[in-house]
C-alpha positions in Angstrom: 165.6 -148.8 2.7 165.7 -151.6 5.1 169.8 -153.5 5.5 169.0 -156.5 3.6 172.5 -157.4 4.0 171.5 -158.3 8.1 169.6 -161.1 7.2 171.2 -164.5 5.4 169.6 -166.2 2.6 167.9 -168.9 4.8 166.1 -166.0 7.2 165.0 -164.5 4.0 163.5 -168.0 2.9 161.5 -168.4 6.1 160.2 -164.7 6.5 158.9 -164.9 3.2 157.2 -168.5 3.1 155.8 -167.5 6.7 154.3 -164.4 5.5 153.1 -166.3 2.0 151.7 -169.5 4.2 149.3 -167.3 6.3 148.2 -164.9 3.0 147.2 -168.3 1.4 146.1 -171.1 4.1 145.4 -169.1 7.0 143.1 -166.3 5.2 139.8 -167.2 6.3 136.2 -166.9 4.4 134.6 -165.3 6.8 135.0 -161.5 8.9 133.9 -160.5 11.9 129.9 -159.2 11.2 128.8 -161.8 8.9 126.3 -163.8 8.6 125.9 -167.6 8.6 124.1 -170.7 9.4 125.3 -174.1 9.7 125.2 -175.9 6.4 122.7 -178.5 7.7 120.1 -175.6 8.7 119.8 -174.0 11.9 119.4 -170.2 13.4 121.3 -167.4 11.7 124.5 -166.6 13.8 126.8 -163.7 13.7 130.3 -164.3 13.8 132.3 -162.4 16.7 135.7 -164.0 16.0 137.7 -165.7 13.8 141.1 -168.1 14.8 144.4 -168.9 12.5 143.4 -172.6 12.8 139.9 -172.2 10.2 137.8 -171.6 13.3 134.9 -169.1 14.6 133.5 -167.7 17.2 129.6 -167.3 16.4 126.6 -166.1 18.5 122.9 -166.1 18.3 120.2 -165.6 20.1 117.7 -168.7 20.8 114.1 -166.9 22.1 115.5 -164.0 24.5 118.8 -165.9 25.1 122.0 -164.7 24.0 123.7 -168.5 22.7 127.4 -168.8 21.5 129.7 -171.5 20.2 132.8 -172.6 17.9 132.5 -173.9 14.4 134.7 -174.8 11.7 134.7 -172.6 8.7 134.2 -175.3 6.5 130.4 -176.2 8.0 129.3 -173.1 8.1 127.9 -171.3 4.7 127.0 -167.0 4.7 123.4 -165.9 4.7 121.6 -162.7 3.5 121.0 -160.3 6.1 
């Protein structure tokens, strides 16, 4: 059982809105391996990454060329495989 007793009320307060802020406005839609395609059309990408700040990583390839680039979350929807 951890020593609760260590920690004052106002460390207690922060650990716990931390930890509550990142399960709810942090938790992205997407996972590494998906799918997606920019909502205005364009070539299926895979993301390879995703960031805290509602970011990915995605890449694609364009003919034999291996493209890659940033995109919000929010532009982005997933496609079927």
């Amino acid at each position: 059982m951890p020593n609760w007793h260590l920690f004052n009320n106002g460390t207690m307060l922060v650990v716990s809105f931390l930890l509550i802020f990142k399960l709810f406005f942090m938790a992205s839609k997407f996972t590494i391996g998906d799918l997606v395609q920019l909502k205005s059309d364009g070539p299926r990408m895979t993301i390879s990454n995703v960031f805290t700040n509602s970011y990915v990583h995605t890449v694609w390839f364009s003919g034999h060329e291996v493209k890659s680039g940033e995109f919000h979350s929010d532009v982005l929807k997933k496609v079927d495989e």
